[in-house]
N, CA, C and O atoms as a GROMACS GRO file, in nm:
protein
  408
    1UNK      N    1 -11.478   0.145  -4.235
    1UNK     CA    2 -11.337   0.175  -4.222
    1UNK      C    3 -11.299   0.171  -4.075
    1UNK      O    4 -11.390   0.193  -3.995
    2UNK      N    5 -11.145   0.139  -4.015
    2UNK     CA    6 -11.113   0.111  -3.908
    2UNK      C    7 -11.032   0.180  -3.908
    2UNK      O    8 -10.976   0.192  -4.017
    3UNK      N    9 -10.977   0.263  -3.790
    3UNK     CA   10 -10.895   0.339  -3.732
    3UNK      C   11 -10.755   0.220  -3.684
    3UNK      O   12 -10.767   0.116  -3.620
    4UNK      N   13 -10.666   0.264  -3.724
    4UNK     CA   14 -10.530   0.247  -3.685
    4UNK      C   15 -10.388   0.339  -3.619
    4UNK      O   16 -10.341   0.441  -3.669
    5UNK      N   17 -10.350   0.284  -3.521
    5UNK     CA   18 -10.212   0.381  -3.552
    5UNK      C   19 -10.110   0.315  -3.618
    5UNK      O   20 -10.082   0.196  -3.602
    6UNK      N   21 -10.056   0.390  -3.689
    6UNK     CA   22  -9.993   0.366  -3.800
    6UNK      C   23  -9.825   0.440  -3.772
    6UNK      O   24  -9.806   0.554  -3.730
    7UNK      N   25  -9.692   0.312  -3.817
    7UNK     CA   26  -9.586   0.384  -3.795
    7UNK      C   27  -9.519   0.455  -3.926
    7UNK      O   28  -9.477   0.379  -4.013
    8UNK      N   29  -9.512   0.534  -3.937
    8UNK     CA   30  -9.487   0.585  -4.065
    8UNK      C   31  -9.293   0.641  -4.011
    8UNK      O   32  -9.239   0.696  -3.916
    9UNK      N   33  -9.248   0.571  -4.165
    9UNK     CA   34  -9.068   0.603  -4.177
    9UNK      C   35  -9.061   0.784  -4.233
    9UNK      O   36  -9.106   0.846  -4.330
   10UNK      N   37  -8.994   0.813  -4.134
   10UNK     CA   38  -8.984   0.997  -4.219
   10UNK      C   39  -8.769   0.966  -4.249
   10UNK      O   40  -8.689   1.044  -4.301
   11UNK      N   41  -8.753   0.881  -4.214
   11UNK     CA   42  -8.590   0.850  -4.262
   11UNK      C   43  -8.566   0.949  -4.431
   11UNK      O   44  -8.644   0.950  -4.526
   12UNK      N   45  -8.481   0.995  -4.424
   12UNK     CA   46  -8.467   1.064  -4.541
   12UNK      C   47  -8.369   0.992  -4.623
   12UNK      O   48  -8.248   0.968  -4.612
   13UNK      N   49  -8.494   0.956  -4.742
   13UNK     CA   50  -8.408   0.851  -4.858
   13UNK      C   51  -8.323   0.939  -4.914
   13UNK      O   52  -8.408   1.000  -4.979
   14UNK      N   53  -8.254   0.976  -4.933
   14UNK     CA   54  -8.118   1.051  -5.010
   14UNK      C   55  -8.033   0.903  -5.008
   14UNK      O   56  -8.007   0.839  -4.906
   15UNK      N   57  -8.002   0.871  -5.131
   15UNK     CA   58  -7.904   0.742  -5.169
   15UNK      C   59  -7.749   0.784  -5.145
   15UNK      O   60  -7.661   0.698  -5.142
   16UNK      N   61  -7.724   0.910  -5.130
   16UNK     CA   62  -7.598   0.941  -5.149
   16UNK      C   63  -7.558   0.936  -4.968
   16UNK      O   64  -7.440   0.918  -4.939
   17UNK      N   65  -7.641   0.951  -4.876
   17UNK     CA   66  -7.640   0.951  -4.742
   17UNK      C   67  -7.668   0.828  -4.669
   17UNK      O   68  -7.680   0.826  -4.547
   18UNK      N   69  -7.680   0.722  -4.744
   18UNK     CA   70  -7.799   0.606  -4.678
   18UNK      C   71  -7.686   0.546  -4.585
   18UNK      O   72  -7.748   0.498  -4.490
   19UNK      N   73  -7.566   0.528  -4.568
   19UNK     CA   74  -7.512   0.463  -4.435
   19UNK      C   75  -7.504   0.580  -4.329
   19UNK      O   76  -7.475   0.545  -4.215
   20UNK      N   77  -7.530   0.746  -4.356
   20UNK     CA   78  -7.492   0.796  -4.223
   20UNK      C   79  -7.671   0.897  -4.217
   20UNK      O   80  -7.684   1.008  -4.166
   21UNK      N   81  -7.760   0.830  -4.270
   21UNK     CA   82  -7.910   0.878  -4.249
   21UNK      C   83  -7.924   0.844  -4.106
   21UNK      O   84  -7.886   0.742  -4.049
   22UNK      N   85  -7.982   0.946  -4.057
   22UNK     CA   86  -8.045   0.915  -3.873
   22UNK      C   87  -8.202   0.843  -3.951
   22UNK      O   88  -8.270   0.879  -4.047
   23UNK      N   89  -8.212   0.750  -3.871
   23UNK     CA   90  -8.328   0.719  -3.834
   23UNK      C   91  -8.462   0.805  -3.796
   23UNK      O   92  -8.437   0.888  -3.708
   24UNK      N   93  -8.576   0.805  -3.833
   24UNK     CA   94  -8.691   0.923  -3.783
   24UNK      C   95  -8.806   0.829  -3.835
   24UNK      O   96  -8.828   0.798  -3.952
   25UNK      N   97  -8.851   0.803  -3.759
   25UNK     CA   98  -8.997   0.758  -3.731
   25UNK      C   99  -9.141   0.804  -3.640
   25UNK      O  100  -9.130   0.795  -3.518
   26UNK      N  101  -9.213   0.831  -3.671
   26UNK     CA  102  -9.328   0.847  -3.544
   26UNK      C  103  -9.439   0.781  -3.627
   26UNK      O  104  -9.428   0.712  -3.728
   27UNK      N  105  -9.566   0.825  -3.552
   27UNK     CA  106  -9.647   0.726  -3.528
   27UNK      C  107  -9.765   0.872  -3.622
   27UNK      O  108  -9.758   0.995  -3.621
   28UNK      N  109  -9.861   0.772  -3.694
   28UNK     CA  110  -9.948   0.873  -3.706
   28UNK      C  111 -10.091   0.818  -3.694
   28UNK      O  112 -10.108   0.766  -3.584
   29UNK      N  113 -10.218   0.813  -3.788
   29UNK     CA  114 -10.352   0.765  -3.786
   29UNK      C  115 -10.346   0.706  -3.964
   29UNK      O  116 -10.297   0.749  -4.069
   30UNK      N  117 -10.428   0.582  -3.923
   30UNK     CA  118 -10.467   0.563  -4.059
   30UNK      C  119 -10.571   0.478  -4.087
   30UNK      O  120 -10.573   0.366  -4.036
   31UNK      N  121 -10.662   0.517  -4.165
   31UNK     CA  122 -10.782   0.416  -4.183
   31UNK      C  123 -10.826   0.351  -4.289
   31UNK      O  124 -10.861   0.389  -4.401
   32UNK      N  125 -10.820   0.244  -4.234
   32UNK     CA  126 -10.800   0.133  -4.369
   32UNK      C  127 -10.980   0.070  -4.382
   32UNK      O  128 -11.067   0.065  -4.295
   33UNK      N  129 -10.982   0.039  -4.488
   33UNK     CA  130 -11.102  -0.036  -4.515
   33UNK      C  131 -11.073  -0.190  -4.544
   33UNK      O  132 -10.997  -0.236  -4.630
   34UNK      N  133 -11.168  -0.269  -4.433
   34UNK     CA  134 -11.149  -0.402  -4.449
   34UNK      C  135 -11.156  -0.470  -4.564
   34UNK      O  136 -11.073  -0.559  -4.586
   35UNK      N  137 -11.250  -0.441  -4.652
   35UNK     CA  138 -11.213  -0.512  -4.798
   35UNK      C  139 -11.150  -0.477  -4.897
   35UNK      O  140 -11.182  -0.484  -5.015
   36UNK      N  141 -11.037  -0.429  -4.837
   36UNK     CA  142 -10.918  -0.442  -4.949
   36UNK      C  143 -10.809  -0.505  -4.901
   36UNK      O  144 -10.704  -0.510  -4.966
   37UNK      N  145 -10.823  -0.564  -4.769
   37UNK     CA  146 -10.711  -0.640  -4.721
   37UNK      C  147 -10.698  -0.782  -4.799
   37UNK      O  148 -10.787  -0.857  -4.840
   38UNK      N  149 -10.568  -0.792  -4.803
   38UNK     CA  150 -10.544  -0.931  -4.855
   38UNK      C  151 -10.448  -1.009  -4.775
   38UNK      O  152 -10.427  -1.129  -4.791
   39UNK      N  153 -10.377  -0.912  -4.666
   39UNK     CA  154 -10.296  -1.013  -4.603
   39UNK      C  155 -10.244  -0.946  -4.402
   39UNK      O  156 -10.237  -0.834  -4.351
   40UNK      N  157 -10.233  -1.012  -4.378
   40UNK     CA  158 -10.193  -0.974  -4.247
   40UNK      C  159 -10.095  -1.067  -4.181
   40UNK      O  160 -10.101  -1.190  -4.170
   41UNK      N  161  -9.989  -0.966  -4.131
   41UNK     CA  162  -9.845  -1.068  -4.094
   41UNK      C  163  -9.813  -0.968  -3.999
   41UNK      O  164  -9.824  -0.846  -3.995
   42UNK      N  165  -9.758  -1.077  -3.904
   42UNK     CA  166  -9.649  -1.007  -3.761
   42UNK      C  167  -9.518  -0.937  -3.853
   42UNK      O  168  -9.464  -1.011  -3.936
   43UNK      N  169  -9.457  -0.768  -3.835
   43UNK     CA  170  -9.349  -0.746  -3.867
   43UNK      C  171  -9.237  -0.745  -3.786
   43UNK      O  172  -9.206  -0.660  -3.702
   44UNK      N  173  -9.165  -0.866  -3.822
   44UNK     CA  174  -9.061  -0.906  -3.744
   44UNK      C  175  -8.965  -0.826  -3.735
   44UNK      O  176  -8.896  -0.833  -3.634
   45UNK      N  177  -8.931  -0.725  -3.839
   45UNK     CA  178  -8.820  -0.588  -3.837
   45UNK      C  179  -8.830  -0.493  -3.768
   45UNK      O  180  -8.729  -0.428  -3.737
   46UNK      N  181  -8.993  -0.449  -3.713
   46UNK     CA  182  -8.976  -0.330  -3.682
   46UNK      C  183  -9.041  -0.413  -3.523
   46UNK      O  184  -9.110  -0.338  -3.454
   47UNK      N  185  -9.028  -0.512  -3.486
   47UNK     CA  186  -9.023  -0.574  -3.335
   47UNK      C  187  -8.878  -0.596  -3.330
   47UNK      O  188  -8.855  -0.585  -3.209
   48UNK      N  189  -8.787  -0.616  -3.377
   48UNK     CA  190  -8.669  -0.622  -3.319
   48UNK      C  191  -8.631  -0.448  -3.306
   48UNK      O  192  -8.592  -0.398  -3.200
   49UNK      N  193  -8.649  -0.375  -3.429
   49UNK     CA  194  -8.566  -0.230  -3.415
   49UNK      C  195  -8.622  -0.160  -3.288
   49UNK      O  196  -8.551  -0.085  -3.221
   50UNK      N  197  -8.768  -0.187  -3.253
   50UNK     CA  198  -8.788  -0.127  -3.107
   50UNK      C  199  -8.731  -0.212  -3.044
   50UNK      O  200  -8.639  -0.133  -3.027
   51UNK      N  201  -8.691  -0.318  -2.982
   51UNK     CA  202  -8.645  -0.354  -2.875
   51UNK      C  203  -8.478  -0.331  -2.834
   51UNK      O  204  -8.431  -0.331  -2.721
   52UNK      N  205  -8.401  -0.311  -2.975
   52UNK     CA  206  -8.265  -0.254  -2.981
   52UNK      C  207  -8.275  -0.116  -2.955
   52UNK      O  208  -8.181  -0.047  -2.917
   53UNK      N  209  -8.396  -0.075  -2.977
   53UNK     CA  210  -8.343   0.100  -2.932
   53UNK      C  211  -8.375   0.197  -3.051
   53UNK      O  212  -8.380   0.318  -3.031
   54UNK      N  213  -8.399   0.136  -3.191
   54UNK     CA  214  -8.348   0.217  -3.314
   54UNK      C  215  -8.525   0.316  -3.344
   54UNK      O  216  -8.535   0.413  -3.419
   55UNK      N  217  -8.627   0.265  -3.272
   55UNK     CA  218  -8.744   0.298  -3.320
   55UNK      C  219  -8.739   0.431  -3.210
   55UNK      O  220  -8.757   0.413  -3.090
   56UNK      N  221  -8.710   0.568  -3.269
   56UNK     CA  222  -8.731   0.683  -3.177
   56UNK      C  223  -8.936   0.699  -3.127
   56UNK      O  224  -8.977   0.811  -3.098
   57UNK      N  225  -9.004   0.616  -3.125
   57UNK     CA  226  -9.122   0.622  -3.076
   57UNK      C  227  -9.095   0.595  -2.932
   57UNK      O  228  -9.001   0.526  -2.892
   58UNK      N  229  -9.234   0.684  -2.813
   58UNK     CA  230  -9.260   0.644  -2.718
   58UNK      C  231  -9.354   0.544  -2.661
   58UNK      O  232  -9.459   0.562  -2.600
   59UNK      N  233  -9.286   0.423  -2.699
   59UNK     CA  234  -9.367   0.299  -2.694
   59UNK      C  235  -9.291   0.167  -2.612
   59UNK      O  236  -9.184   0.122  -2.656
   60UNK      N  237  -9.338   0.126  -2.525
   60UNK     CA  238  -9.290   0.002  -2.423
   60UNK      C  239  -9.242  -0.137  -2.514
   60UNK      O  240  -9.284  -0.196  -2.614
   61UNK      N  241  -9.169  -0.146  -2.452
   61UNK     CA  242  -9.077  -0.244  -2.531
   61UNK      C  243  -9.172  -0.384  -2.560
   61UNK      O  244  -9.142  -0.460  -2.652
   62UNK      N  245  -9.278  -0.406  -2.479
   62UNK     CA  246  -9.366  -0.497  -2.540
   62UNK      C  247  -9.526  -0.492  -2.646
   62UNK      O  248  -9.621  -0.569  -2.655
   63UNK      N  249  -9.492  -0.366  -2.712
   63UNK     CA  250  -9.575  -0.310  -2.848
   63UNK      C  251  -9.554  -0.439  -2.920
   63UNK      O  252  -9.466  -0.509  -2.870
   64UNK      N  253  -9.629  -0.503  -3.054
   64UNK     CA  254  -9.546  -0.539  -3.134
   64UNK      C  255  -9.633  -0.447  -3.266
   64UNK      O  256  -9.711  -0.355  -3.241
   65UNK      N  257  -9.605  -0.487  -3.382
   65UNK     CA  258  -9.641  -0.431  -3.504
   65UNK      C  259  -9.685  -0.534  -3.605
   65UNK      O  260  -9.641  -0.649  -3.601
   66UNK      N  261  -9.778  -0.490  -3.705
   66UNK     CA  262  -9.794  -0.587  -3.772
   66UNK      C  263  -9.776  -0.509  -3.920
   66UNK      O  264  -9.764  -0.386  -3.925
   67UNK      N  265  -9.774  -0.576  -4.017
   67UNK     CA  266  -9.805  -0.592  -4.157
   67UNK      C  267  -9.929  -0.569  -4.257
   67UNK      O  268  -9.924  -0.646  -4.352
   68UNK      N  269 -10.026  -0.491  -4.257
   68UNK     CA  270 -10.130  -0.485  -4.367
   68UNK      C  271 -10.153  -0.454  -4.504
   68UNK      O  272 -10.199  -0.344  -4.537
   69UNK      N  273 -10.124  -0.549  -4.592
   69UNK     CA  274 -10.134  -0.526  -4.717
   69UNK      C  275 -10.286  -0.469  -4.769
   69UNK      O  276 -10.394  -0.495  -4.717
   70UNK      N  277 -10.267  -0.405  -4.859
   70UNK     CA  278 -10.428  -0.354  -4.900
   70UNK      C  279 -10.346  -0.348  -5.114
   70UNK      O  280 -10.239  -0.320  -5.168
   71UNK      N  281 -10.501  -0.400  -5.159
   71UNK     CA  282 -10.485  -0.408  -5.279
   71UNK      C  283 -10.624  -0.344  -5.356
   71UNK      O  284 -10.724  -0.415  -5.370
   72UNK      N  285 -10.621  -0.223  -5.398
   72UNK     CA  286 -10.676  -0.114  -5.465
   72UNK      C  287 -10.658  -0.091  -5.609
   72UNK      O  288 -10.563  -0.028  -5.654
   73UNK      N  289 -10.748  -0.142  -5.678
   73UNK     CA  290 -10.721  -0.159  -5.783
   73UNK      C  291 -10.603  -0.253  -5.885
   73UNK      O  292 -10.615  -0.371  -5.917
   74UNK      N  293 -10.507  -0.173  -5.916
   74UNK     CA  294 -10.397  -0.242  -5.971
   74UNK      C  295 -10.242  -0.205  -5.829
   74UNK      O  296 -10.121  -0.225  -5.825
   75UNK      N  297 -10.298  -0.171  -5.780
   75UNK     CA  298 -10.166  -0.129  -5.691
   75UNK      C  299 -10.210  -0.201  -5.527
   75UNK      O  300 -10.314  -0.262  -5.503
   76UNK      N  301 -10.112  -0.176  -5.443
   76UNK     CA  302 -10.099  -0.270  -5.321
   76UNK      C  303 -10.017  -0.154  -5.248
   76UNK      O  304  -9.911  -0.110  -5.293
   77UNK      N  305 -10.067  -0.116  -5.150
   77UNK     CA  306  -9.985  -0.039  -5.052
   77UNK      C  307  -9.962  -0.130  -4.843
   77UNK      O  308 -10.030  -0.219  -4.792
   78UNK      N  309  -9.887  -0.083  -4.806
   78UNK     CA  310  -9.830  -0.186  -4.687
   78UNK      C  311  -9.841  -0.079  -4.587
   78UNK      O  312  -9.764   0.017  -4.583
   79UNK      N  313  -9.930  -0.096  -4.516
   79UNK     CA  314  -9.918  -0.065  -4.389
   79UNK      C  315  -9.876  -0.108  -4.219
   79UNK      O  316  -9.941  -0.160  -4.128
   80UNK      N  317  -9.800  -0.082  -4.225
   80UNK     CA  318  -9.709  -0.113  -4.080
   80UNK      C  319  -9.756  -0.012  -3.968
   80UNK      O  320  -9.726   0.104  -3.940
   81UNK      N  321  -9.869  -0.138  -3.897
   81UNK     CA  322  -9.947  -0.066  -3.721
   81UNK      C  323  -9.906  -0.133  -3.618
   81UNK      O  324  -9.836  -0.235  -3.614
   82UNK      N  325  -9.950  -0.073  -3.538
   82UNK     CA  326  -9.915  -0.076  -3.368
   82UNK      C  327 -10.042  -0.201  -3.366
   82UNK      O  328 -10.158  -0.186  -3.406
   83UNK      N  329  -9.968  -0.353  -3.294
   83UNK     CA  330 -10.046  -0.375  -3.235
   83UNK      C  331  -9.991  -0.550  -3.341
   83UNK      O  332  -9.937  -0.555  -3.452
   84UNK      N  333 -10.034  -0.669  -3.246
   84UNK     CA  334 -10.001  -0.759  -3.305
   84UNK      C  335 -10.112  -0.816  -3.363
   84UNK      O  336 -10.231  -0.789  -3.346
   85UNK      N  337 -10.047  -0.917  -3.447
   85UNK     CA  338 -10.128  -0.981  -3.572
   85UNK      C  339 -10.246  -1.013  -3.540
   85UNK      O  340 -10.344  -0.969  -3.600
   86UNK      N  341 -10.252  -1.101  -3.433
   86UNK     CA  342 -10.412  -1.186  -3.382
   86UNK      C  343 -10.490  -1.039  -3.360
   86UNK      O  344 -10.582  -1.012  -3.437
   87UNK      N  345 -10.455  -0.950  -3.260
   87UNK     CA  346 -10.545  -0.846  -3.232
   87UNK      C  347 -10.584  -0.750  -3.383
   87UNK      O  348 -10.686  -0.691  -3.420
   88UNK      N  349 -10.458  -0.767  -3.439
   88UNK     CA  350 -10.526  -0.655  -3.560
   88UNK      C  351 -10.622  -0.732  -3.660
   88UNK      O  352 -10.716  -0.669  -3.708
   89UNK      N  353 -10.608  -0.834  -3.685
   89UNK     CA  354 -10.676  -0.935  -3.756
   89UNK      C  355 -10.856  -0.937  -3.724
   89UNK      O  356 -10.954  -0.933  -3.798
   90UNK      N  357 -10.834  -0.945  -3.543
   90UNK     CA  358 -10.971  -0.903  -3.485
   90UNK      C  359 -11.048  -0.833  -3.526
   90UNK      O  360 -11.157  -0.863  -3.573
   91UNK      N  361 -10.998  -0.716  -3.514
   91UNK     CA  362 -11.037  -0.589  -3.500
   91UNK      C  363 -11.117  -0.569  -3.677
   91UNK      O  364 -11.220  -0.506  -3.701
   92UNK      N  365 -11.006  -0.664  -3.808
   92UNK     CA  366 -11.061  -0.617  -3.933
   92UNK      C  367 -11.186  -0.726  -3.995
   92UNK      O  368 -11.275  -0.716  -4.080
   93UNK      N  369 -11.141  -0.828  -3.907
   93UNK     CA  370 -11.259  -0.920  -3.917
   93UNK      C  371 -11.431  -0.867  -3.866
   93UNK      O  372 -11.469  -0.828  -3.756
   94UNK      N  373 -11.503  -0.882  -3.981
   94UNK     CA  374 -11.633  -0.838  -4.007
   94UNK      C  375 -11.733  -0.921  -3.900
   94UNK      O  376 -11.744  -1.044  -3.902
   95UNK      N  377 -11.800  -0.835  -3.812
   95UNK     CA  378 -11.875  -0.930  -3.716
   95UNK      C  379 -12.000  -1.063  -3.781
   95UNK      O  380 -12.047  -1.145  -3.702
   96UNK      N  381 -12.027  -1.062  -3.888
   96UNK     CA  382 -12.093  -1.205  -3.952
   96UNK      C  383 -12.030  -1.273  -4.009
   96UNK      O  384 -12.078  -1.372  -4.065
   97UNK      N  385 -11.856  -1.231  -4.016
   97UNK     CA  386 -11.818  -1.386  -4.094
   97UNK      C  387 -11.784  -1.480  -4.012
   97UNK      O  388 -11.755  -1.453  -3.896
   98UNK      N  389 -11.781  -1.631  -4.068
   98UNK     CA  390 -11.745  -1.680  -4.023
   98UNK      C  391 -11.592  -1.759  -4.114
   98UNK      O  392 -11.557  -1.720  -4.225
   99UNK      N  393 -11.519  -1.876  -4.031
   99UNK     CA  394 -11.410  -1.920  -4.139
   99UNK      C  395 -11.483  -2.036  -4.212
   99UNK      O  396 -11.536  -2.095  -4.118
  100UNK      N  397 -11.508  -2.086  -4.296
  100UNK     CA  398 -11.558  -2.200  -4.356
  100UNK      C  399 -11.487  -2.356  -4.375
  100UNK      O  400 -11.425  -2.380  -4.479
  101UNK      N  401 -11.494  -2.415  -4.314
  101UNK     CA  402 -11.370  -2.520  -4.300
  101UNK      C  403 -11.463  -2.628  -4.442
  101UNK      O  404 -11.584  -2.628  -4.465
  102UNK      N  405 -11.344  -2.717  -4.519
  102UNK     CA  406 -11.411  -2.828  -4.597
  102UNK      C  407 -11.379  -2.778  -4.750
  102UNK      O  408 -11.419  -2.844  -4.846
   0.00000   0.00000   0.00000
């Protein structure tokens, strides 16, 4: 298992409030296990909302975030971390694999 920081939304879903909800986000820990990943993507939403201002984290405007899908059984949960795609990809990639081309 690999250590992440992880941005977790605390925005309060109330449907009856959703155009005047404040924004609330911070950052927490999360550890994912490499073989349940199935996908890894740059998140392009939450690299623009930090650079407009909207992400209340203390993080430099050149963070980016990525995307980690994990699929556990019958269900799939999404984790959104600190840190861009190539590097997080690194980090879950197993030191004997290799890619197999052919």
């Amino acid at each position: 298992m690999i250590r992440f920081v992880e941005v977790v939304n605390r925005t309060d879903k109330n449907p009856r409030m959703e155009r005047t909800a404040k924004l609330a986000y911070e950052l927490g820990e999360v550890w994912i296990n490499e073989k349940y990943v199935v996908n890894i993507r740059e998140h392009a939403g939450y690299n623009k909302m930090l650079k407009e201002g909207k992400l209340n984290l203390d993080l430099d405007l050149g963070h980016r975030f990525t995307a980690v899908t994990l699929i556990e059984g019958n269900s799939s949960t999404v984790h959104i971390v600190v840190g861009d795609a190539a590097t997080v990809a690194k980090k879950l990639a197993p030191r004997d694999s290799r890619l197999l081309k052919g």
